[in-house]
Wavefront OBJ file of the C-alpha trace (Angstrom):
o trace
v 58.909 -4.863 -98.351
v 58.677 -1.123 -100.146
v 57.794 1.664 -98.162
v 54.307 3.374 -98.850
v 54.167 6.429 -100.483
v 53.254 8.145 -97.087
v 56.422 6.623 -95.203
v 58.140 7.829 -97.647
v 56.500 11.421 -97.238
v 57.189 11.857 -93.675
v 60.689 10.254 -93.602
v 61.621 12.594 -96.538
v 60.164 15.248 -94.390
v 61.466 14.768 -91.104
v 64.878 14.390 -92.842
v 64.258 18.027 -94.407
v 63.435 19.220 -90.629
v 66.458 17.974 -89.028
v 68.439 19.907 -91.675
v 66.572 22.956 -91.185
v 66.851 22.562 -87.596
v 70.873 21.922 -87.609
v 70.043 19.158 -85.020
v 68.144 16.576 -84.244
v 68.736 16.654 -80.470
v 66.189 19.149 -80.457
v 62.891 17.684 -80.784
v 60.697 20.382 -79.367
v 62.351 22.849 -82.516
v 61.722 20.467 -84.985
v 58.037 19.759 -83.771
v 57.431 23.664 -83.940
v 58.985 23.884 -87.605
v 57.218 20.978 -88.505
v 53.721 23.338 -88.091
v 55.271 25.829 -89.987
v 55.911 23.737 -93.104
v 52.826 22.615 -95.300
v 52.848 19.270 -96.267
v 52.587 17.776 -100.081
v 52.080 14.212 -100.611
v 51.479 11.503 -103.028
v 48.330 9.784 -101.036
v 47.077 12.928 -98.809
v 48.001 16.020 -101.526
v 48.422 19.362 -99.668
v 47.685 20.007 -96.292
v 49.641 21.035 -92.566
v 49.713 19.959 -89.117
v 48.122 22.592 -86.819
v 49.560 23.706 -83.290
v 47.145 20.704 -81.433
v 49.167 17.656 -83.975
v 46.412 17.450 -86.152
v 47.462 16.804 -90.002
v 44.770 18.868 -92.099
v 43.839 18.112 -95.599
v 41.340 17.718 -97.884
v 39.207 14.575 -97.678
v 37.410 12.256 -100.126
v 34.185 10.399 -100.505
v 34.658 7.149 -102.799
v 32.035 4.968 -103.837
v 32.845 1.002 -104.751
v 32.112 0.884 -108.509
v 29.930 -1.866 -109.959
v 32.394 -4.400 -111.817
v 31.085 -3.444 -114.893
v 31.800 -0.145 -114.314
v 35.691 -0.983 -114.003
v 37.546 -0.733 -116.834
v 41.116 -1.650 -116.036
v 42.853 -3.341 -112.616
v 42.886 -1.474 -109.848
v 39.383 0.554 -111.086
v 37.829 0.263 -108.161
v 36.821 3.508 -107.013
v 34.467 6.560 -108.091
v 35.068 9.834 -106.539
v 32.314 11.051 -105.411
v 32.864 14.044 -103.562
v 35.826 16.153 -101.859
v 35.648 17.782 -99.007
v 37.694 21.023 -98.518
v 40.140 20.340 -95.409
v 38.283 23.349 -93.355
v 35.107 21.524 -93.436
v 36.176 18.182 -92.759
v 38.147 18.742 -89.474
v 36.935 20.214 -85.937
v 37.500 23.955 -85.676
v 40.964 24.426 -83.810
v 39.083 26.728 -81.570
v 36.604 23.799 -80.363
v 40.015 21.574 -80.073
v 40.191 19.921 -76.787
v 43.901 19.173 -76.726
v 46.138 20.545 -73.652
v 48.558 21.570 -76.591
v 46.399 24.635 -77.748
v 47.488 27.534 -76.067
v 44.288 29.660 -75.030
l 1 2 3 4 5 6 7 8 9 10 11 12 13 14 15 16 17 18 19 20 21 22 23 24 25 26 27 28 29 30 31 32 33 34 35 36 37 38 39 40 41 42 43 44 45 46 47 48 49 50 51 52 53 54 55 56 57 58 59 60 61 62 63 64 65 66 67 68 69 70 71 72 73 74 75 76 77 78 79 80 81 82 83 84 85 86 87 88 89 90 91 92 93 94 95 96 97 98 99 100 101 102
């Protein structure tokens, strides 16, 4: 079975944070470079994970297109609107999570 396109993302990346790391023992240090690094994939596009876990990007409204509005397989999809990452996730600041220091 192939590996999705965001498997493939974070097992690329996790590979890169071992190596920047020197070990993999350490799990702790490569969580905390892990929220230093931005992330760049194929399905998600730019983004990071903040200090609660949270992977922050850039979301998308699609509407289902009438069939006659497709034009070749796999047209599906209209895009309808994006909304910027900063606006589509809870304020860190208003983040309940016991791993935000305050």
């Amino acid at each position: 079975m192939p590996l999705s396109p965001t498997v493939k993302t974070i097992t690329r990346s996790d590979c890169e944070l071992v190596v920047r790391v020197k070990s993999d023992a350490d799990g702790a240090a490569v969580v905390a470079r892990m929220k230093l690094m931005p992330t760049d994939d194929k399905l998600f596009g730019k983004g990071l994970i903040r200090e609660d876990g949270r992977k922050i990007q850039d979301m998308y409204l699609f509407e289902v297109k009438k069939p006659q509005e497709s034009k070749a397989a796999w047209d599906y999809y209209k895009l309808r609107a994006t909304i910027p990452a900063a606006e589509a996730f809870r304020p860190i600041d208003q983040s309940e999570c016991s791993l935000v220091k305050t």
